[in-house]
N, C-alpha and C positions, 0 to 999 in steps of 0.2 A: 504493500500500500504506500503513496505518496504519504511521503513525513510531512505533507500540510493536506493531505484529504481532510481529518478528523478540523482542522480549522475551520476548512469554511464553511461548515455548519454550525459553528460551537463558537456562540459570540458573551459566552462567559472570561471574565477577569482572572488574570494570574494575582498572586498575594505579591508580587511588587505594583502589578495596573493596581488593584485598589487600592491599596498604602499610598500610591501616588494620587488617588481620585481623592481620597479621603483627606490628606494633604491639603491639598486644593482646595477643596469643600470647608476646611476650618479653615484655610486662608479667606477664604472668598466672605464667609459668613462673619469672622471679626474684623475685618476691614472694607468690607462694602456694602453696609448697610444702606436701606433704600433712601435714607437717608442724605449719604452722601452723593447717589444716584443722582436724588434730584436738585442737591448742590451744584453738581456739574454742567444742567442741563444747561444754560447757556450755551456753554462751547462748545458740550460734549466730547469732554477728554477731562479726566480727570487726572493732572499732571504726580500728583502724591501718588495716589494710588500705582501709578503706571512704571512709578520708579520702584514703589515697593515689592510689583510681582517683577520684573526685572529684575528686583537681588536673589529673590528666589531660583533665580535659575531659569524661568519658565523659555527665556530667547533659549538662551545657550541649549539647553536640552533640544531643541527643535533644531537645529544645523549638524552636519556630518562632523566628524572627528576632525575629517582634512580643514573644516573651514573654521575649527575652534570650538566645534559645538561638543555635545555628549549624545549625539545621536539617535537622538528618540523615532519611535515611527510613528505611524499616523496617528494609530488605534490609541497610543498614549497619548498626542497631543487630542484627538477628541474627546477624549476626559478631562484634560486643561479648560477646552473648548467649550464643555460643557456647562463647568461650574461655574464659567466665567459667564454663560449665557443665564445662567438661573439666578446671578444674582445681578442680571444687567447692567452689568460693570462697563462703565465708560472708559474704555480702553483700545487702541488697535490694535489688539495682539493680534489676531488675524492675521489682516494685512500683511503687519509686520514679520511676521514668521512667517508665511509666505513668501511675503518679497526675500527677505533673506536667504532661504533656501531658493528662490530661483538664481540671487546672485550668486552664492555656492555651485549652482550646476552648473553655470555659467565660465565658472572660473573661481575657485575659491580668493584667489588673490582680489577678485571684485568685494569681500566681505570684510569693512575694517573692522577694527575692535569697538567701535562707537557702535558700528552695527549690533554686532554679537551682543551686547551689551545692554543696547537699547536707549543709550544715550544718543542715539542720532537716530528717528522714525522715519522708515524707509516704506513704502505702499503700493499698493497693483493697482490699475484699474480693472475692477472685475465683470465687467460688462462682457458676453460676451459676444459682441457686434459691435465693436467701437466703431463709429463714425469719424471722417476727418473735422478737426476741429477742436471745441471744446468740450469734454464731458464731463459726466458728473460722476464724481469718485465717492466711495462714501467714507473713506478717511481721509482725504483732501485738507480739510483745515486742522487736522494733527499734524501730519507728516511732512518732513523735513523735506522728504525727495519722493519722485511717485514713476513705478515704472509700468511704462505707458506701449503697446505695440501700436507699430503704424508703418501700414504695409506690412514689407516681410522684416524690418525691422524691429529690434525690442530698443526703446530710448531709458537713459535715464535723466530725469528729469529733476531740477532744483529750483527753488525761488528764492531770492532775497526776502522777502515778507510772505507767510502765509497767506494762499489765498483765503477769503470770505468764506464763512461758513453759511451755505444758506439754512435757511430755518426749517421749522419744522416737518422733516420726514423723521421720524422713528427718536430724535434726539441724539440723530449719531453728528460725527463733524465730517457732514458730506461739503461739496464745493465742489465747483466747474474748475476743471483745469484743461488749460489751451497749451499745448505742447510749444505754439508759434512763438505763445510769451512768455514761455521760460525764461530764468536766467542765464542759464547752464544747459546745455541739453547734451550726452553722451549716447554715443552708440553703442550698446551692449553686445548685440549681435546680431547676423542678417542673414538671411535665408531658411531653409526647411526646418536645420538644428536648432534656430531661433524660436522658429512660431510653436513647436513641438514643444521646446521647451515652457513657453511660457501658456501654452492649452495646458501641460500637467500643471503648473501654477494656477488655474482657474478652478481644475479639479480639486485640486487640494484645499484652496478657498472655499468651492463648494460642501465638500466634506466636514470642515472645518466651521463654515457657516449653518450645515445642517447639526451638527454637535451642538451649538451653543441654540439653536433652536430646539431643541429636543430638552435642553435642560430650561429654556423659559417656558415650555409647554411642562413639564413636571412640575415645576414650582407653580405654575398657575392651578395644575391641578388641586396641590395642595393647598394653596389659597381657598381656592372655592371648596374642596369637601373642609376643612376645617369651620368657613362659613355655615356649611349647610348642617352640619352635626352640633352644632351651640348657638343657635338661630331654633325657635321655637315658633309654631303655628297651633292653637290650639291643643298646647301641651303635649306636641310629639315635636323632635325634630324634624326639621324640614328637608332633611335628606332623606327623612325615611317615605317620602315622595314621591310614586314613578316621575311624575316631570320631572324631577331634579336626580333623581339617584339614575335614571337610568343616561342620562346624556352626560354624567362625571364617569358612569362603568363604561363607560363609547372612546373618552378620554384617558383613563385608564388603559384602555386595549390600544390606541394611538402613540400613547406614550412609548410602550413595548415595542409594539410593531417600529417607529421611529430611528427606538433606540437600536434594534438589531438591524434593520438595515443601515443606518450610518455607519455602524462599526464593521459593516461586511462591507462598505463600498471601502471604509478606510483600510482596510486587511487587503483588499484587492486589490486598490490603486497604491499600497505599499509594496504587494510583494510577487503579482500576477495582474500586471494595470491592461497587461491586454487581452484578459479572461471576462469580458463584460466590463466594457469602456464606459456602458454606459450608466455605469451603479453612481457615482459621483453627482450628475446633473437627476438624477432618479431621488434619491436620498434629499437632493436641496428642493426641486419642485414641491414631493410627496412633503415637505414641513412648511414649505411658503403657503400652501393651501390650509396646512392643519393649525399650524399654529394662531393663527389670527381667526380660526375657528372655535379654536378651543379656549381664547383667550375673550370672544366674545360673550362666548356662555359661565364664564367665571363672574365677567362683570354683570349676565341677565341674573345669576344665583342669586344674586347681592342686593338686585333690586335698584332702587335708587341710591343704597349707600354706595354701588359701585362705579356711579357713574362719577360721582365726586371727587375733587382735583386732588385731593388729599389719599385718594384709596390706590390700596397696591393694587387691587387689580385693574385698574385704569392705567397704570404705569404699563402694566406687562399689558395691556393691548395695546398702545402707543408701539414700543417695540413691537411688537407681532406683527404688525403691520408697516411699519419702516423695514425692520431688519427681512422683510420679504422681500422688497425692492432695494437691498444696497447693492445687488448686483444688474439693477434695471428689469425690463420685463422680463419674470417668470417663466415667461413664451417663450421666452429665446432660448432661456436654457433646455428648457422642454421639447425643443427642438431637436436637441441634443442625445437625445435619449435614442430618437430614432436613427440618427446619423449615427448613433456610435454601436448602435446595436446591428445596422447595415455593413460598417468596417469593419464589424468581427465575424460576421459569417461571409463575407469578402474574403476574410484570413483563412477563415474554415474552409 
């Protein structure tokens, strides 16, 4: 039997993934309360915070040996991914681990130690149908530098002044970035090796985007059934409800379902990316749809207390429905699903 048959059905944790999840998870819950969430939302970046998971390790582990890092794969950083989604943490890690590892494949010598580090934010555009011109990044107004394809080129891109954040999508710091008016514009690389390169950079973003969706669909879970079991109607609780109890067990089975396919698209785009190419934009569509589903029905539990500027579940739809669109339209990735699913029985 192949020494990764038994994997790719079995999207249970080793006792180092959960020590590592769990990690995370006390990180995330004593230093980003929804509190400081909604401190940041101005900018949407929350500059303490961003420094503080950067000592932890969380860049360095996501780069190769060769480019300084400790080499983590996917499947670990989508439990980074995760935690960091369920406590909507105003940060780009993302991006940034991302764009880092495409400069690593790139050439590790492209990855300084500011990078590795996380004292200089480096970002993708993850759209994926860039148009020429300007677009709109969804860490743009964090990142120091943004790497941009255009044509068969990958650029990298710098600004003297961050550009503008625009407002309200999701509360992340998205902004239009025009490659024309960079300061600084580098050519990373050009041709087939290029655009390859930075499609697996999309997927990975995908993966990594559908990870930190899956943990703000579990926290919202948890919001709304803790609502519905200490919320009373007539002296029962109000979960004990078919309207209410059965559309949190709907969400429940989503969360699941979510969680094992991200971790199968990340096992797959880590270690057999051309065994079903198309698990990556599969895993991010299937939570752009749910998540802002399931984050709707937390805030209907609630009632009117949910709609209220002050309630967490109002927060976690906000998110739910920006963080569906920081890659642009849904369609497009979804597209994707079929084209990738055509180049492997192409390959077959």
């Amino acid at each position: 039997m192949d020494r990764y048959e038994l994997r790719r059905q079995d999207y249970s944790l080793s006792a180092d993934q959960a020590e590592l999840q769990a990690g995370y998870a006390k990180f995330c819950r004593s230093r980003c309360p929804l509190e400081s969430v909604r401190a940041a939302e101005s900018t949407g970046f929350d500059k303490n915070l961003w420094e503080r998971l950067c000592d932890t390790g969380a860049v360095d582990m996501a780069l190769p040996e060769s480019a300084g890092g400790d080499g983590a794969g996917l499947v670990e950083l989508s439990l980074v991914a995760e935690e960091l989604g369920r406590v909507l943490a105003p940060v780009p890690w993302i991006e940034h681990v991302v764009a880092a590892r495409l400069l690593a494949r790139l050439g590790s010598a492209s990855v300084e130690t500011d990078v590795v580090r996380g004292r200089r934010i480096v970002a993708v555009d993850p759209n994926p149908a860039p148009r020429p011109g300007p677009r709109l990044v969804s860490a743009g107004a964090a990142a120091d530098e943004i790497i941009v394809p255009t044509g068969s080129d990958v650029l990298r891109l710098s600004f003297d002044t961050r550009p503008a954040r625009v407002d309200n999508i999701g509360m992340l710091p998205m902004a239009w970035i025009d490659p024309a008016r960079a300061d600084a514009s580098t050519v990373l690389a050009s041709g087939p090796d290029a655009t390859a390169a930075y499609r697996r950079a999309l997927d990975e973003w995908r993966v990594l985007s559908a990870a930190a969706l899956v943990g703000l669909l579990d926290e919202t879970l948890r919001i709304a059934a803790e609502f519905a079991t200490t919320r009373y109607t007539l002296g029962i609780p109000i979960g004990s409800l078919q309207a209410i109890s059965h559309p949190l067990a709907n969400i429940a089975i989503v969360v699941n379902a979510a969680r094992n396919l991200t971790r199968r698209a990340a096992w797959f785009l880590e270690y057999e990316p051309d065994y079903q190419p198309e698990l990556p934009a599969a895993a991010f569509v299937y939570l752009t749809g749910e998540a802002p589903a399931a984050a709707t029905m937390a805030v209907q539990v609630q009632g009117g207390l949910g709609v209220a500027a002050e309630s967490a579940a109002s927060a976690y739809l906000v998110r739910a429905r920006g963080w569906s669109l920081a890659g642009g339209d849904p369609a497009l990735h979804a597209v994707e699903i079929v084209t990738g699913r055509e180049a492997a029985n192409c390959r077959a």
